[in-house]
VOLONU-960619 format. One record per residue (C-alpha): residue number from 0; residue in one letter; z negated, x, y negated. Coordinates in Angstrom, 1 decimal, always signed. Example, Ala and Ser with C-alpha at 12.3 -4.5 7.8 and 13.67 -1.06 7.14 Angstrom:
REM VOLONU-960619
num  residuo  z  x  y
0  a  -7.8  +12.3  +4.5
1  s  -7.1  +13.7  +1.1
//
This chain:
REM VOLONU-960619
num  residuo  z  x  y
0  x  -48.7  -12.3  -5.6
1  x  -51.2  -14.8  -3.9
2  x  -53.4  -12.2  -2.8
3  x  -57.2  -11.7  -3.1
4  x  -58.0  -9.2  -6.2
5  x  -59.8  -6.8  -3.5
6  x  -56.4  -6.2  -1.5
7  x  -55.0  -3.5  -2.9
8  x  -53.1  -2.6  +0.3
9  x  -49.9  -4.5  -1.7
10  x  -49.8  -3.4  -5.1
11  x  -46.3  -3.0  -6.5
12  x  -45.0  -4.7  -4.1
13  x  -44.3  -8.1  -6.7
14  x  -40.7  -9.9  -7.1
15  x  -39.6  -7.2  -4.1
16  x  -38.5  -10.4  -2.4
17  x  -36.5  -12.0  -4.8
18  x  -33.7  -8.9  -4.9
19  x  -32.0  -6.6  -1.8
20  x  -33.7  -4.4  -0.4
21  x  -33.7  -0.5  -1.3
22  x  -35.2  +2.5  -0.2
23  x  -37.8  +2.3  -3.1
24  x  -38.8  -1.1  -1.5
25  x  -38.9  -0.2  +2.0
26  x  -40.9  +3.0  +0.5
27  x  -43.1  +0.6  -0.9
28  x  -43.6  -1.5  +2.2
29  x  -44.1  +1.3  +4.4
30  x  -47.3  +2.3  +1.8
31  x  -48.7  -1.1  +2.3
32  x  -48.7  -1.2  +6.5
33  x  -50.2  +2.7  +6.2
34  x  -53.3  +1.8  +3.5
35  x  -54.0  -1.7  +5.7
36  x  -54.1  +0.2  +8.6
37  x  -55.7  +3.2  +7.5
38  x  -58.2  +0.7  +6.2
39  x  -58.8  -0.7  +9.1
40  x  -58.9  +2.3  +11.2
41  x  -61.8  +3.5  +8.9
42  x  -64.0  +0.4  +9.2
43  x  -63.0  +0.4  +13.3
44  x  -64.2  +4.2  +13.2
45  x  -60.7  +4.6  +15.4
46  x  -57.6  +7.8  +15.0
47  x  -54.7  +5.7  +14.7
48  x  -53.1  +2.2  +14.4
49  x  -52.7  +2.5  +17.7
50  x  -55.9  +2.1  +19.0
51  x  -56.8  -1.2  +16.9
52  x  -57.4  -3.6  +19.4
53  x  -59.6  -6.7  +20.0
54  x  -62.7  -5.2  +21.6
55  x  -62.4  -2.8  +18.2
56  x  -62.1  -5.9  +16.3
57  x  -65.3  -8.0  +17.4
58  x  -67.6  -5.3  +16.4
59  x  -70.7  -6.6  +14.0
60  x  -69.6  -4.0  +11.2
61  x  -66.3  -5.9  +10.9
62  x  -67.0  -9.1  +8.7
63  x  -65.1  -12.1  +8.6
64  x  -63.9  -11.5  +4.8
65  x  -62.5  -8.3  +6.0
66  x  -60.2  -9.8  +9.2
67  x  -59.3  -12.4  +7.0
68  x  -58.1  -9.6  +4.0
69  x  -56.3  -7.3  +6.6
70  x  -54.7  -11.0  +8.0
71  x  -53.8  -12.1  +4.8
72  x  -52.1  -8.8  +3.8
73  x  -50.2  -8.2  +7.0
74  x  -48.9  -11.6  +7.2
75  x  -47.5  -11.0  +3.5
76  x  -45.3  -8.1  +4.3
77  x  -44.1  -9.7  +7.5
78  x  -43.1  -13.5  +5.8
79  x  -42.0  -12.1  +2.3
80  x  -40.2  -9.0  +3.0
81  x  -39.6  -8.5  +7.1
82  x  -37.9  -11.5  +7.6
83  x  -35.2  -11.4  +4.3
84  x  -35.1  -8.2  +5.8
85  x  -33.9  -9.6  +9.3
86  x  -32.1  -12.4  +7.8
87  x  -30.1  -9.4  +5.9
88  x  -29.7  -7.3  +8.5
89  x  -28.3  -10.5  +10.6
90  x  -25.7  -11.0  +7.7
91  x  -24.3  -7.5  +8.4
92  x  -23.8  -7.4  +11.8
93  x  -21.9  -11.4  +11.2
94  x  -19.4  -9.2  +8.1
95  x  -19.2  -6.0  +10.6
96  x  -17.9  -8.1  +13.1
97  x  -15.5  -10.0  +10.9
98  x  -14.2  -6.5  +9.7
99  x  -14.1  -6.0  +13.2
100  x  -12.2  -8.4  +13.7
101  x  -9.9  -7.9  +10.6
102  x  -9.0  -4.3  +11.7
103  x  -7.8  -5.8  +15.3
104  x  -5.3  -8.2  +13.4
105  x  -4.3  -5.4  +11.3
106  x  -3.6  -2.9  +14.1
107  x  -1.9  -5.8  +15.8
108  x  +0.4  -6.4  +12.2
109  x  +0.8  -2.3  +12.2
110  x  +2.5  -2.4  +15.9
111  x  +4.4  -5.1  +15.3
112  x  +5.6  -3.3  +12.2
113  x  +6.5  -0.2  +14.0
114  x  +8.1  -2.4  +16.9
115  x  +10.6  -4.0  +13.8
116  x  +11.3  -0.5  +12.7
117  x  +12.2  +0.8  +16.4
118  x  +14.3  -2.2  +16.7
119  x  +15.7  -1.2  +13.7
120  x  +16.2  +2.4  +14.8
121  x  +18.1  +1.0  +17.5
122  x  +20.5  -1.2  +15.8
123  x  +21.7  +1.5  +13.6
124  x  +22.1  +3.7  +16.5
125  x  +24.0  +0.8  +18.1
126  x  +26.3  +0.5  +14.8
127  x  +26.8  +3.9  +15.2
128  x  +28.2  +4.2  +18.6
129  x  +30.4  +1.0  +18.1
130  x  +32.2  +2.8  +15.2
131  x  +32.8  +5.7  +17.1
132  x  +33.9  +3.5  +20.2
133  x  +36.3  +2.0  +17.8
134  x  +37.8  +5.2  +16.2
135  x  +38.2  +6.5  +20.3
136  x  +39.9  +3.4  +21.0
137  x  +42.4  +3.4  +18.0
138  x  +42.8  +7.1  +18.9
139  x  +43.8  +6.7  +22.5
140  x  +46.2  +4.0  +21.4
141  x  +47.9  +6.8  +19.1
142  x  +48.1  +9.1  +22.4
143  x  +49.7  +6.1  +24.4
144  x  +52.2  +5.6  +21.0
145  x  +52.8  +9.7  +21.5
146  x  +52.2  +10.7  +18.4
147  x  +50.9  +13.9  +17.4
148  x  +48.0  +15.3  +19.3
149  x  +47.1  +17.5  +16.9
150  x  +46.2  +14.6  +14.8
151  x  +43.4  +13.5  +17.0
152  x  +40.5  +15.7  +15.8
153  x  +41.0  +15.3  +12.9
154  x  +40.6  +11.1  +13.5
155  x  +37.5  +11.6  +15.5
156  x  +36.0  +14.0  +12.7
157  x  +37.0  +11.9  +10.3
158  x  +34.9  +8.9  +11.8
159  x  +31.9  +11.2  +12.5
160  x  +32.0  +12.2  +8.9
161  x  +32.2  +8.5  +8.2
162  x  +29.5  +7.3  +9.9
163  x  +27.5  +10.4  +8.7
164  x  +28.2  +10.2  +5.3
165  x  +27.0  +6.7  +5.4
166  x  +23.9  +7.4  +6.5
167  x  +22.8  +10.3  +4.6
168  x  +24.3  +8.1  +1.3
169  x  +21.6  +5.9  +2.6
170  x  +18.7  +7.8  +2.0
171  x  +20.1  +9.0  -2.0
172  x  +19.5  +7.2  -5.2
173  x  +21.7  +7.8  -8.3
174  x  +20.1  +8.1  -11.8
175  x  +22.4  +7.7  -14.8
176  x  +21.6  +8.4  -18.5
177  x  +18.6  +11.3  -18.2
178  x  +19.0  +13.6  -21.3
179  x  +19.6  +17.3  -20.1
180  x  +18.2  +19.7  -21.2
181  x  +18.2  +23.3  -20.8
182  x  +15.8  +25.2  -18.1
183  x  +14.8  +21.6  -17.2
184  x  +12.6  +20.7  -14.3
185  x  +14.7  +18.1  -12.9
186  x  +12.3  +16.7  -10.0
187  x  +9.9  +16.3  -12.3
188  x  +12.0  +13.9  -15.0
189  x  +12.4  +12.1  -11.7
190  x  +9.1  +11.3  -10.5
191  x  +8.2  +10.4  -14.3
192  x  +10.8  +7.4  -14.0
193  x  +9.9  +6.6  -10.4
194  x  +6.4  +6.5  -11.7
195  x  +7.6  +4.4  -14.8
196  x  +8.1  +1.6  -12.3
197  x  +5.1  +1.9  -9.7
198  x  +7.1  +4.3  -7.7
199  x  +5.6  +7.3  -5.5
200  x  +7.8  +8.6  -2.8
201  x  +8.5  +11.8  -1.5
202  x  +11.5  +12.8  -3.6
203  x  +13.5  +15.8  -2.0
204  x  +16.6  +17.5  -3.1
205  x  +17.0  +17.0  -7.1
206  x  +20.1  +18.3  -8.8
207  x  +22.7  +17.2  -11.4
208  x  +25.9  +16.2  -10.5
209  x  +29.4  +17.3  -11.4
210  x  +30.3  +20.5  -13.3
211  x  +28.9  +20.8  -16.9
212  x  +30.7  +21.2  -19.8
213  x  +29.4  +22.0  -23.5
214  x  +31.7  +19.8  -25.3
215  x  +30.6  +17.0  -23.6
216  x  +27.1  +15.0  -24.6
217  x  +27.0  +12.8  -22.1
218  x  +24.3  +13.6  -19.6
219  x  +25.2  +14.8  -16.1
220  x  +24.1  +12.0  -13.2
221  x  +21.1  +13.2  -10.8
222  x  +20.3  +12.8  -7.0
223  x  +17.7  +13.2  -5.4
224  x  +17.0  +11.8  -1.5
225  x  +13.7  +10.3  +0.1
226  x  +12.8  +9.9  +3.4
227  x  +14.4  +7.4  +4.7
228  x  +16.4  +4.7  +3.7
229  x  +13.4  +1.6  +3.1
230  x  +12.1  +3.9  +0.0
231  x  +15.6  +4.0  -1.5
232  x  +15.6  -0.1  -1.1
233  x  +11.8  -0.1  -2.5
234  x  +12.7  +1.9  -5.6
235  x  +16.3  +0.0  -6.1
236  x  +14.2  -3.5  -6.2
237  x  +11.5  -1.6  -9.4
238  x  +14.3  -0.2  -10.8
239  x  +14.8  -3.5  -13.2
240  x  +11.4  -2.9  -14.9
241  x  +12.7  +0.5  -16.2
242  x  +14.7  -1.6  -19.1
243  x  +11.3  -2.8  -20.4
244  x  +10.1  +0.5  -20.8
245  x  +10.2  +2.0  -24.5
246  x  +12.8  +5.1  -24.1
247  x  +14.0  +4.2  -20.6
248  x  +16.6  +1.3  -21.3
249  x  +20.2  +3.4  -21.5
250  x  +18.7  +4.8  -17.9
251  x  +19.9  +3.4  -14.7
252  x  +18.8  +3.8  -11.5
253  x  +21.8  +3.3  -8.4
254  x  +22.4  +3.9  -4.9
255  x  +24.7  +6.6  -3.7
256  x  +27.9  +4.8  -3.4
257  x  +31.1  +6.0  -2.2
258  x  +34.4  +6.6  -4.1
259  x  +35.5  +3.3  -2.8
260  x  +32.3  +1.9  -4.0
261  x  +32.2  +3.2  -7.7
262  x  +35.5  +1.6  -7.5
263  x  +34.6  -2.0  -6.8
264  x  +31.4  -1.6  -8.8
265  x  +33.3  -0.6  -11.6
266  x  +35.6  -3.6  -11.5
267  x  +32.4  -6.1  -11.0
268  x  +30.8  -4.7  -14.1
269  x  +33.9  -5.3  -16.0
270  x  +34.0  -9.0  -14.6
271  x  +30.1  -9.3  -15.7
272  x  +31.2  -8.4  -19.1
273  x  +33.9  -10.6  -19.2
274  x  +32.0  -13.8  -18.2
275  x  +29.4  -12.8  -20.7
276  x  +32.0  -12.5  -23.5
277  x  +33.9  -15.7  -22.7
278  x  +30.7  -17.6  -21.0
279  x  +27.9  -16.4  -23.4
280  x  +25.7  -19.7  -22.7
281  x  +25.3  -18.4  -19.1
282  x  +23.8  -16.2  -17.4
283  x  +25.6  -13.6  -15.8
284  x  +24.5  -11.1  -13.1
285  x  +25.3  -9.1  -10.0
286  x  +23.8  -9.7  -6.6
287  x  +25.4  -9.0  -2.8
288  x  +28.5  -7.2  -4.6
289  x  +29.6  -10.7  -6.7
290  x  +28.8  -11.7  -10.2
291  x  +26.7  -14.7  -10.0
292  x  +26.4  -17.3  -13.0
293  x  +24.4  -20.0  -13.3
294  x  +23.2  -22.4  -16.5
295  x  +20.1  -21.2  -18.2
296  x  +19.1  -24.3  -20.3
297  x  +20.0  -26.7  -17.3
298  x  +19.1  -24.8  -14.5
299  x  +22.5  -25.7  -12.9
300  x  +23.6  -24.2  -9.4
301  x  +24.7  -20.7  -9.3
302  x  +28.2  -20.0  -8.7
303  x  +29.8  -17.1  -7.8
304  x  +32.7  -14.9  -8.6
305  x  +34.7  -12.0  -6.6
306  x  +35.9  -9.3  -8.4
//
């Protein structure tokens, strides 16, 4: 430090300026204004800092060595370490405003999410009441026809159990090929898949499916439900890196589909294994309930197929 040997008011105090300030630093600092002024209360026979003023400072006792030394050392700490100092604390009230600033756009993004899902709220509400519309209009043109009244409630239940079914199928996901086992814990087999494939939801309502029997090896099917039907779509688009995973590729994870469903599943997995028996220099796959080919070496268009 370019300091006269007799100023000991800064020692330690070296290189502090090159780095960030710390609490050691500012400790340090702090040490240096006390012993300056401290020193110079004692030569101005004065309490405090305070009461260092120029009348103090003119007296014959106080030699010119001496103002220039207490100058010298003062003007250190404030150029080399109050001003980085400043500059610094300058710097952070610039980021805290741009994080400022970053937390407005994201509450902005976070109500324009929610808006979307209201929206969405609403449509499916909206779906719901034009299916039921439709099931009163088909059943009042049954009453005009005269046909049995008796079979009227059992129309109108049968579209409210539609439309429910539907969406409570919505918020289940299917998981074929988990060995069972007895006294299982079968939640927990399920969040070790889900977790297999970055998945954390709330998973509700785990059980096997269908009636077992002894004779048969083939593991039972389970469901479980979440909370609503975006974390079903979310853990249906993972599910594909389960078939990487060592001891996880004869497992499938599916939606809850219907009778009717399983049905025309079924027949699109037997087309997808048909094309890739007579078409085995293709690729073969299913997406939006079709079997999609395309050429893998060329890159060609791909074409679809309906089952």
């Amino acid at each position: 430090m370019m300091l006269p040997v007799e100023n000991d008011h800064v020692d330690g105090l070296e290189g502090i300026g090159e780095t960030a300030f710390k609490e050691l630093n500012v400790r340090q600092i702090n040490a240096a204004r006390d012993s300056v002024f401290a020193d110079m209360c004692k030569e101005l026979n004065v309490t405090n800092g305070r009461h260092i003023q120029a009348c103090n400072l003119k007296k014959k006792s106080v030699t010119k060595e001496k103002l220039v030394g207490w100058l010298e050392t003062v003007w250190y700490i404030f150029d080399s370490f109050c001003v980085p100092l400043l500059d610094n604390a300058a710097r952070i009230v610039d980021r805290i405003d741009e994080l400022r600033e970053d937390k407005i756009d994201d509450q902005a993004k976070i109500i324009e999410l929610q808006r979307d899902l209201i929206a969405k709220r609403d449509n499916e509400l909206k779906a719901v009441h034009e299916t039921v519309h439709n099931e009163m209009k088909s059943y009042s043109s049954v009453v005009a026809k005269s046909c049995s009244a008796a079979l009227a409630p059992k129309k109108i239940e049968a579209a409210v159990r539609k439309v429910s079914d539907k969406d409570d199928r919505s918020k289940n996901v299917i998981i074929y090929g988990v060995e069972e086992t007895d006294n299982e814990i079968v939640k927990e087999k399920v969040e070790t898949i889900l977790e297999e494939i970055g998945e954390k939801p709330l998973v509700r309502d785990c059980c096997r499916v269908g009636v077992k029997k002894s004779a048969v090896r083939i593991p039972r099917p389970i469901k479980f439900s979440l909370s609503n039907s975006d974390h079903v779509n979310q853990v249906l688009r993972s599910a594909r890196q389960l078939h990487s995973k060592e001891g996880y590729r004869s497992v499938y994870i599916c939606p809850d589909r219907t009778a009717e469903e399983r049905r025309a599943h079924k027949k699109l997995i037997e087309l997808l294994k048909e094309k890739r028996k007579t078409e085995p220099n293709r690729t073969h796959f299913i997406r939006n309930r079709k079997v999609m080919s395309f050429d893998s070496n060329s890159g060609g268009p791909v074409q679809s197929t309906k089952s």
